[in-house]
N, C-alpha and C positions, 0 to 999 in steps of 0.2 A: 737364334737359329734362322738361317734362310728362310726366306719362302721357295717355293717351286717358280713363284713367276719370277723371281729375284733370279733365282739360279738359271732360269731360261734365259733373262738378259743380259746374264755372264757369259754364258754357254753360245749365246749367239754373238757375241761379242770376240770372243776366241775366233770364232771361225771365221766372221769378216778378220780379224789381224792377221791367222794365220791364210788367208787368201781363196777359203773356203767359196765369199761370191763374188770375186773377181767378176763372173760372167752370169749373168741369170741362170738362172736353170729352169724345163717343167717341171709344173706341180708331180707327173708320174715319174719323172727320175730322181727326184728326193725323196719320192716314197719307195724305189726299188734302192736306194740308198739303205730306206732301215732294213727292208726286207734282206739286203746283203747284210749286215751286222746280227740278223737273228737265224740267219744261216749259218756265217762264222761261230755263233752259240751254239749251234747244233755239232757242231763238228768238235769244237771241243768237248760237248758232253760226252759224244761218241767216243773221243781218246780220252776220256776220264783227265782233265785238264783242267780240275777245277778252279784255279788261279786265273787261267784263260777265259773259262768259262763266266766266271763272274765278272772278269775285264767287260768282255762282249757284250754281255746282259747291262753294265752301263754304258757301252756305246750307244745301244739301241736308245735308251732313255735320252742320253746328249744327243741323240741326231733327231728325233719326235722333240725335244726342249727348242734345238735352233729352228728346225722348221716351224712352230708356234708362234717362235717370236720373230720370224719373218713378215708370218701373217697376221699379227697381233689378234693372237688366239690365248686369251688366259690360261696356260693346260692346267692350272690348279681348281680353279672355279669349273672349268668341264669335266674334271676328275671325280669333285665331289657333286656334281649335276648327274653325271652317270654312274656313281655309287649309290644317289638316291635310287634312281632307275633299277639297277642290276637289285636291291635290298627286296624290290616290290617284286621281282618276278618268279615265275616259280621255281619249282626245284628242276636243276637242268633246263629249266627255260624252257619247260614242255616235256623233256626226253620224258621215256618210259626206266622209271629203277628198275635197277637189275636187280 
């Protein structure tokens, strides 16, 4: 099996062939990049489109994988760096239970 950093330097590899960086981009237009893919998720959840729906949800994942390995960001090693983190805090992160 893959790793995630594996599949990021696949995934970013795709997109330089298919002409993804032709041109630089900003850091904030790659990130309204996912932000449009987790919209497109919204909208199929909303037409009940689950085939769609779960497309979308790994778009968002492949476009967070190519910007990583742009910036040679391990996203696997920061994955389980902030799953230690997220394990330590509390419940709702502070919220009050209902």
């Amino acid at each position: 099996m893959k790793s995630i950093k594996q599949w990021q330097k696949e995934v970013h590899e795709n997109a330089i062939k298919h002409g993804f960086w032709e041109n630089e981009r900003h850091t904030l237009v790659l990130l309204c990049l996912v932000h449009s893919e987790v919209s497109e998720a919204v909208e199929a959840y909303r037409n009940r489109e689950d085939e769609l729906f779960k497309e979308e949800l790994a778009d968002v994942v492949i476009r967070v994988m190519d910007i990583c390995e742009k910036f040679d960001i391990d996203l696997e090693k920061e994955i389980l760096r902030k799953h230690e983190i997220n394990k330590k805090r509390s419940y709702r992160h502070g919220g009050k239970r209902a």
